[in-house]
N, C-alpha and C positions, 0 to 999 in steps of 0.2 A: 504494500500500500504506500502511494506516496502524498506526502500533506503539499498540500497548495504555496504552503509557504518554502518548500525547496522552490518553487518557480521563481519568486520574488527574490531571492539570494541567489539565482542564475543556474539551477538545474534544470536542463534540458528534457526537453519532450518530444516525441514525437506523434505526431499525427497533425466535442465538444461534444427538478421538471415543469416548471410549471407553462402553463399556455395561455399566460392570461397579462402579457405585458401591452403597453398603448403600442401604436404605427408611429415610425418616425420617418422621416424624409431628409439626407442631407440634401445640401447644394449641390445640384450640378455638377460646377467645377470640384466639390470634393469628390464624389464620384469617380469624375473619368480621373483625378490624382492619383487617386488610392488602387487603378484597374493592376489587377497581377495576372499574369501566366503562366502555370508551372511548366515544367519540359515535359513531361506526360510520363507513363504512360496516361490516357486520359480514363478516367474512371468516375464513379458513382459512389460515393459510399452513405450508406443511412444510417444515422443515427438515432439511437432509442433510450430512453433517459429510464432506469426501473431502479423501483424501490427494494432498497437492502433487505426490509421486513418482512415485504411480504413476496418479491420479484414480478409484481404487477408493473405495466407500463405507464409513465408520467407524459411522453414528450416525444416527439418524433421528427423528426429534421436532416435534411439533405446535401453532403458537402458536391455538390458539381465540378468538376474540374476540366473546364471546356477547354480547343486549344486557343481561344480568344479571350478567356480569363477565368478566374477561379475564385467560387462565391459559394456561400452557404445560404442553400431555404430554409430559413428558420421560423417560421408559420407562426405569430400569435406569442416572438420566443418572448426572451428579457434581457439577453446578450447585450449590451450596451457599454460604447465605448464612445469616447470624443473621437478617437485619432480613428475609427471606424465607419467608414461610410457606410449609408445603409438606405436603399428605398423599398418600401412594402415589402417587409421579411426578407429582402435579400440584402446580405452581408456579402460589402463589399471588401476585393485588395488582403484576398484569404491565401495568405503567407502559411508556410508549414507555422510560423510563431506563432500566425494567431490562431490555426487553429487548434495547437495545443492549451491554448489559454482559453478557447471555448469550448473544450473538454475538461478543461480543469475545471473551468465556472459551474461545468455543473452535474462533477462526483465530489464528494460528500459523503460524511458517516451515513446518511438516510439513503441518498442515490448512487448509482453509478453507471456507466455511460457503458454501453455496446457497440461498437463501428463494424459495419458489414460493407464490404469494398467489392465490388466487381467493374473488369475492366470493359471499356465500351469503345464503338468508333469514334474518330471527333464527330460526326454527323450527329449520331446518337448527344453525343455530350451537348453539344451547341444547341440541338432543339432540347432536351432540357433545360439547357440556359433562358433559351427564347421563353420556355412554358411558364419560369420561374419568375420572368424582368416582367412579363404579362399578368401576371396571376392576378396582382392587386393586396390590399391587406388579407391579412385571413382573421375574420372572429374567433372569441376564446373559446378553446376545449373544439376547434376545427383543425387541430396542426396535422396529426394524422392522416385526417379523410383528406386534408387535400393534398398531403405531401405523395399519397396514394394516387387521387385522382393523377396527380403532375407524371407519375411515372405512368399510369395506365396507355399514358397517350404514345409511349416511347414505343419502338421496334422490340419484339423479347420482354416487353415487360405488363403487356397487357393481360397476363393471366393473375397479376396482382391484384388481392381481394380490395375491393372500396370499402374501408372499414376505419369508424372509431378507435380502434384499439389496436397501441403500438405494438403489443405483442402478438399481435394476430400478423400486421402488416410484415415484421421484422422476423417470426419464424418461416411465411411463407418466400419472402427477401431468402432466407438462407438456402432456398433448396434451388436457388438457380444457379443455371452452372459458370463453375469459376466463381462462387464467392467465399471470400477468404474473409474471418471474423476477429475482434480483437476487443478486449475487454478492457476498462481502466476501473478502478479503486482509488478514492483519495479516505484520507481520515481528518478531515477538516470538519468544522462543526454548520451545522445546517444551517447557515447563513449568507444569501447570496450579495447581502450590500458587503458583508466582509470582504467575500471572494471579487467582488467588484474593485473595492477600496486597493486589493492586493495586486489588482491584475492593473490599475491605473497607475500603483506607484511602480511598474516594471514597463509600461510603456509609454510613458512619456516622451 
């Protein structure tokens, strides 16, 4: 298990429940600032936010890695940063940093985060992108159904149930083929303005 606060004192990470934060909009020009590309491969990965207690699902969100840039659908999330851009659930300028720190935000003694990774063409990747800059805000307790809906519409992915429930979404995610799964733990205490507070004094 690793605490949140090795992040803040510079341990590395690699690779981010709740569904009920407002819509924000940066400017613009933050926007196209913050736009990143990774070198690829280009891939999908979902992520599913479940509880320690009882392993029921909280949260379900989507990192896209197009080869025109690389954003998280975060439906409804609470992920909030300044140096962040962000229009209608999409997180913009998604660096392996940050999104190690939007994994970190949100495992926790209560939660802990599942990453399910399959690789796709850039075609594939880029109309998901399209599906995700389009979507619009998502109302609270919708991050799932629509993180579903977004993939239904993909090539290969339309046998995906339309469902409320992340653990529905996220066990039938794991039976496609080629996807590779990864799990995080943190033991930080269930407070997300902390993990906030922690993750703004490391990216200033």
């Amino acid at each position: 298990m690793i605490s949140r606060r090795a992040l803040v004192f510079g341990l590395p990470l690699a690779a981010a429940g709740a569904c009920s934060a407002p819509q924000t909009s940066s400017p613009p020009a933050m926007i196209a600032s913050k736009r990143f590309a990774g070198l690829g491969p280009r891939v999908l990965t979902l992520y599913t936010m479940r509880s320690v207690s009882t392993g029921s699902g909280a949260h379900s969100s989507l990192l896209i890695d197009a080869p025109s840039q690389r954003v998280i659908f975060d439906p409804a999330g609470s992920f909030r940063h300044s140096t962040i851009a962000e229009r209608n659930d999409v997180l913009f300028g998604v660096t392996p940093e940050v999104e190690a720190y939007y994994v970190s935000y949100h495992a926790r003694e209560t939660y802990y985060v599942i990453g399910q990774t399959v690789q796709v063409s850039d075609a594939v990747a880029e109309q998901a992108l399209d599906l995700a800059l389009t979507n619009g805000p998502v109302a609270q307790s919708f991050c799932t159904n629509s993180t579903a809906r977004l993939m239904r519409q993909l090539p290969g992915f339309d046998g995906l149930p339309q469902t409320f429930f992340p653990n529905t979404l996220a066990n039938r995610f794991r039976k496609l083929p080629g996807v590779t799964s990864r799990e995080w733990r943190e033991n930080d205490p269930d407070n997300k303005a902390l993990a906030l507070a922690e993750i703004e004094m490391q990216l200033r």
